[in-house]
Backbone as a ProteinNet text record, in pm:
[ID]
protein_1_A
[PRIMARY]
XXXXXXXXXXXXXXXXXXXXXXXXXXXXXXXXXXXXXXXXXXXXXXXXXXXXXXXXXXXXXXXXXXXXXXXXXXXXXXXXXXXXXXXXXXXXXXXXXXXXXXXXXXXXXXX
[TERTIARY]
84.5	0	88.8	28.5	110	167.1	243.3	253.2	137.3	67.7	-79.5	13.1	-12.9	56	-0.9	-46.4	-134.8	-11.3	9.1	45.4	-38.7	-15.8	-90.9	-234.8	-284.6	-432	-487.5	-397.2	-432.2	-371.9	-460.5	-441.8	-383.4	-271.9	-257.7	-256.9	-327.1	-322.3	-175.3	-86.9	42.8	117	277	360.3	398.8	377.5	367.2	243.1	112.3	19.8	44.8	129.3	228.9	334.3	422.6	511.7	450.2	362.3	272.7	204.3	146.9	114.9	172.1	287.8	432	495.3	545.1	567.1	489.5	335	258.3	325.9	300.1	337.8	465.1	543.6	689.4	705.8	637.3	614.6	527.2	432.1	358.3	413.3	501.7	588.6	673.7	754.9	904.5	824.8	683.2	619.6	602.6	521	511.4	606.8	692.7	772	763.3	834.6	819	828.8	776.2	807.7	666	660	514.7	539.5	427.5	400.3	249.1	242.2	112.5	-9.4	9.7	-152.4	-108.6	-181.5	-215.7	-112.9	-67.6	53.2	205.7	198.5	275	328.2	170.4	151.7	179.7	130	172.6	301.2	403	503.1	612.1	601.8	630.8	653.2	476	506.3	574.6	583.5	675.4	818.1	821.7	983.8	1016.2	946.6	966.3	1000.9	933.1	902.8	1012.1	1073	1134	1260.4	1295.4	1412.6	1393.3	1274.3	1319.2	1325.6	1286.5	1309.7	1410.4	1546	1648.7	1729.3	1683.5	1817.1	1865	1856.1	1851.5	1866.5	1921.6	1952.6	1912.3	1810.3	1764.5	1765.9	1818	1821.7	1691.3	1570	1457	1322.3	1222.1	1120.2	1142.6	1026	1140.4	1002.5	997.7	932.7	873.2	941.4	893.3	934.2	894.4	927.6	970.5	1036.7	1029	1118.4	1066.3	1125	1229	1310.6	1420.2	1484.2	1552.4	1662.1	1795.9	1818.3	1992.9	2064.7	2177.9	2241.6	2352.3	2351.4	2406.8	2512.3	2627	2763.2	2775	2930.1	2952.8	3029.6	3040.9	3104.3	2943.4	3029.6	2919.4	2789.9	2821.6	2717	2662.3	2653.4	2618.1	2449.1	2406.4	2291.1	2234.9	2074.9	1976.1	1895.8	1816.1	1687.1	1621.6	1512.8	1427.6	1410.8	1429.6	1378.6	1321	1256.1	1257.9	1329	1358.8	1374.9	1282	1391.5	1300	1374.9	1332.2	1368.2	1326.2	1447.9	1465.1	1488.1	1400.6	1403.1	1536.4	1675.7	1759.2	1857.6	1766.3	1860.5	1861.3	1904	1967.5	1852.7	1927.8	1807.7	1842.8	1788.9	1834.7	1713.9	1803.3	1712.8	1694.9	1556.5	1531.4	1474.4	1452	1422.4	1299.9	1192	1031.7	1009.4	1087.8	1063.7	1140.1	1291.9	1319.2	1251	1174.8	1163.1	1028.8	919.4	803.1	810	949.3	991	1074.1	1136.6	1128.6	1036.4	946.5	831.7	745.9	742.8	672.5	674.4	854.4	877.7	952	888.6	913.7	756.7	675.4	541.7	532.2
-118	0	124	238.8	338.7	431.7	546	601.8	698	734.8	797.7	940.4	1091.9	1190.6	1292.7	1381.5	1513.4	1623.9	1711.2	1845.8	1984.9	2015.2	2151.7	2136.5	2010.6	1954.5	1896.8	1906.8	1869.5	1723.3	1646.3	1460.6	1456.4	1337.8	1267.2	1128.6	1056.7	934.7	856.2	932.3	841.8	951.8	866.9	1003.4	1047.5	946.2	997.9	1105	1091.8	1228.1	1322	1326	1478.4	1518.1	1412.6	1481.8	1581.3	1462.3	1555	1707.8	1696	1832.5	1925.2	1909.1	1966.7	2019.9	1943.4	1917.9	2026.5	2032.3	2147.7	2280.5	2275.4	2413.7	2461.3	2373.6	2417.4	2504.5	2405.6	2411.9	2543.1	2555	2705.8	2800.5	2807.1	2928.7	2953.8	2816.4	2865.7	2947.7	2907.8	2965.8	3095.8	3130.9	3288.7	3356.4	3308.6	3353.2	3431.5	3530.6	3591.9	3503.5	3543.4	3487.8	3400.3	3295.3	3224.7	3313.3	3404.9	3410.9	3449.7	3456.3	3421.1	3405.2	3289.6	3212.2	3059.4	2976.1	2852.1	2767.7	2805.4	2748	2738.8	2892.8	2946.4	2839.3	2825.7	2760.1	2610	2549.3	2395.4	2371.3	2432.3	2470.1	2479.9	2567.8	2575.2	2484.5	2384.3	2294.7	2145.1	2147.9	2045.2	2068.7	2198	2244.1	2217.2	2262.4	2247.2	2110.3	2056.5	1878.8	1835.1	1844.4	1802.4	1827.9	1955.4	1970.3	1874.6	1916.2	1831.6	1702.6	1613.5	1486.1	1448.9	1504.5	1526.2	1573.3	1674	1724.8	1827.5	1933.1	2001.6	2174.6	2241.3	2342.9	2442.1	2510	2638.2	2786.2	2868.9	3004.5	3061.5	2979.6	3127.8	3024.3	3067.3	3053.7	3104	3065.6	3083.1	3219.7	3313.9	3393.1	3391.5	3336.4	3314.9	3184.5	3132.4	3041.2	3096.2	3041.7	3017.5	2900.3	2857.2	2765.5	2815	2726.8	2796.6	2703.2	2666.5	2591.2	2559.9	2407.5	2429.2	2357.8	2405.7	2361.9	2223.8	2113.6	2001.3	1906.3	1959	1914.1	1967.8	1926	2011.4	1855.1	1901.9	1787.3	1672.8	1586.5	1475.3	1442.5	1411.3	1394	1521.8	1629.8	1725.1	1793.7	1843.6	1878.2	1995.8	2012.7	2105.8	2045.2	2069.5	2013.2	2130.5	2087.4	2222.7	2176.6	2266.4	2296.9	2414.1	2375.4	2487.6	2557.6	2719.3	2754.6	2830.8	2802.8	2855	2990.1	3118.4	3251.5	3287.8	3356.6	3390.6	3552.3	3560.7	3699.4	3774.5	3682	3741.7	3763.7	3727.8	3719.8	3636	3498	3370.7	3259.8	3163.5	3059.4	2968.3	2828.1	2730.7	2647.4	2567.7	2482.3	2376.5	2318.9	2146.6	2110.5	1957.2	1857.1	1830.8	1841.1	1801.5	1673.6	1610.6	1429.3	1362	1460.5	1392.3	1473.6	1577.5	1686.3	1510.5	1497.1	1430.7	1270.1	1274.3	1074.2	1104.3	1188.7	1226.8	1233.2	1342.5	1379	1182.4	1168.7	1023.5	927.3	876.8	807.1	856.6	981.7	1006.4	1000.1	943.9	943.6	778.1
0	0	0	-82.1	-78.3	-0.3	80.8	150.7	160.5	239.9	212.6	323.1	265.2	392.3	388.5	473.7	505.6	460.2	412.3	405.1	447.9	567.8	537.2	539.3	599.9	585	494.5	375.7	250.7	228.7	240.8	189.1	40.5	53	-45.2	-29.5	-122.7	-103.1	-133	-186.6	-213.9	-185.1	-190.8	-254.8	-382	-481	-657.2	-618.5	-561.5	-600	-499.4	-432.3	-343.2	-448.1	-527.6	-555.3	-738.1	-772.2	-863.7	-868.5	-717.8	-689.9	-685.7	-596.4	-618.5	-684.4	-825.6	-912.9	-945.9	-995.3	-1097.1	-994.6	-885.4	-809.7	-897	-893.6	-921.7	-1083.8	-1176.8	-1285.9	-1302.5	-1283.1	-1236.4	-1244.5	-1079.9	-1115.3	-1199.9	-1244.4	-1320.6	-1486.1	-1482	-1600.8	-1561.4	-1443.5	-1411.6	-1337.7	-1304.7	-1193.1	-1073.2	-1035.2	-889.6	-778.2	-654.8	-524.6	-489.7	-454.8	-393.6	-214.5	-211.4	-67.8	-14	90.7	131.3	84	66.6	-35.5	19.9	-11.4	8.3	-34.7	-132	-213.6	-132.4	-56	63.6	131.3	214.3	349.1	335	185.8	150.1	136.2	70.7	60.1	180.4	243.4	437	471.3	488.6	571.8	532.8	381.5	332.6	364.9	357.5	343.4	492.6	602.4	704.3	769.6	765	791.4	723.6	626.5	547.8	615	662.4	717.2	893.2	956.5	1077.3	1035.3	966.2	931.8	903.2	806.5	824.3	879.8	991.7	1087.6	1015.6	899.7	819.1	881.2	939.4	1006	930.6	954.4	900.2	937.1	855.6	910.2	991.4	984.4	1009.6	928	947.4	895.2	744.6	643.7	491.2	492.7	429.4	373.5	230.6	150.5	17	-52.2	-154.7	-213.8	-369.4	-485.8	-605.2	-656.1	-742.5	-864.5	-930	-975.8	-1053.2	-1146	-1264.9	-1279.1	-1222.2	-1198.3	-1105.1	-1197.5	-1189.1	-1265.7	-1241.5	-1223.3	-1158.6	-1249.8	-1196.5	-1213.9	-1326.3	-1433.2	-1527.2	-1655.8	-1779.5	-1811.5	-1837.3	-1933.3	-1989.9	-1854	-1759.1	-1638.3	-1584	-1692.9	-1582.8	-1644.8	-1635.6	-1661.9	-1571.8	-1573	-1518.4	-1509.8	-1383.3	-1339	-1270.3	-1219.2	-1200.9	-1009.3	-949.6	-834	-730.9	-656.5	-526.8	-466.6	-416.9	-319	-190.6	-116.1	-1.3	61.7	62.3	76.7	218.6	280.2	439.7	430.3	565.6	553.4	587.9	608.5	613.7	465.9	369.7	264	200.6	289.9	234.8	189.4	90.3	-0.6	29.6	36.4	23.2	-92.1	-128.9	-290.4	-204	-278.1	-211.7	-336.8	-315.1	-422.1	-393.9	-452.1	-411.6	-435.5	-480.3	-437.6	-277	-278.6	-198	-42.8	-61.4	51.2	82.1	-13.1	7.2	6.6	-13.7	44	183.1	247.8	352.1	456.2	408.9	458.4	513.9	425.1	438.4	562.6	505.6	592.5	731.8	774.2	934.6	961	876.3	915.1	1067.3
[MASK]
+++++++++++++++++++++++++++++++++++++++++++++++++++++++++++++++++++++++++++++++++++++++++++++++++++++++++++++++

């Protein structure tokens, strides 16, 4: 049976349909861009990002203030490529990027 996990109040019955949801969020913005902040998207966002770090032990500056999508650019040379991810924006400045599969297979299994 699948991992079934609440975000933010919001049910998913697996984690393929969290990281899907996700996934469109991400995709969304990198189409419109700007900052995701206070809206619903926000608050889903947060509390993945959040969870995600205590589940890992993950040391964070601050509560994040904003979110956006971005391209990263990963390694250089024949293995290297771009993939698309999250950040999470602190009101002191600083970003940190996460992976929305591994933030929501995290998330999971500290369930």
């Amino acid at each position: 049976m699948p991992n079934s996990l609440i975000i933010k109040g919001q049910s998913f019955s697996s984690q393929i349909e969290a990281e899907r949801f996700f996934y469109g969020l991400r995709d969304k913005n990198l189409a419109s861009g700007g900052d995701i902040t206070g809206s619903a998207e926000f608050d889903l966002l947060e509390d993945l990002y959040i969870r995600y770090c205590e589940a890992t032990n993950w040391k964070i500056p601050g509560n994040p203030v904003a979110f956006y999508a971005r391209n990263i650019i990963r390694e250089s040379g024949p293995k290297g490529g771009k993939t698309q991810g999250v950040v999470a924006k602190f009101s002191d400045g600083s970003e940190q990027e996460f992976s929305v599969k591994k933030a929501v297979r995290a998330v999971a299994a500290s369930l």
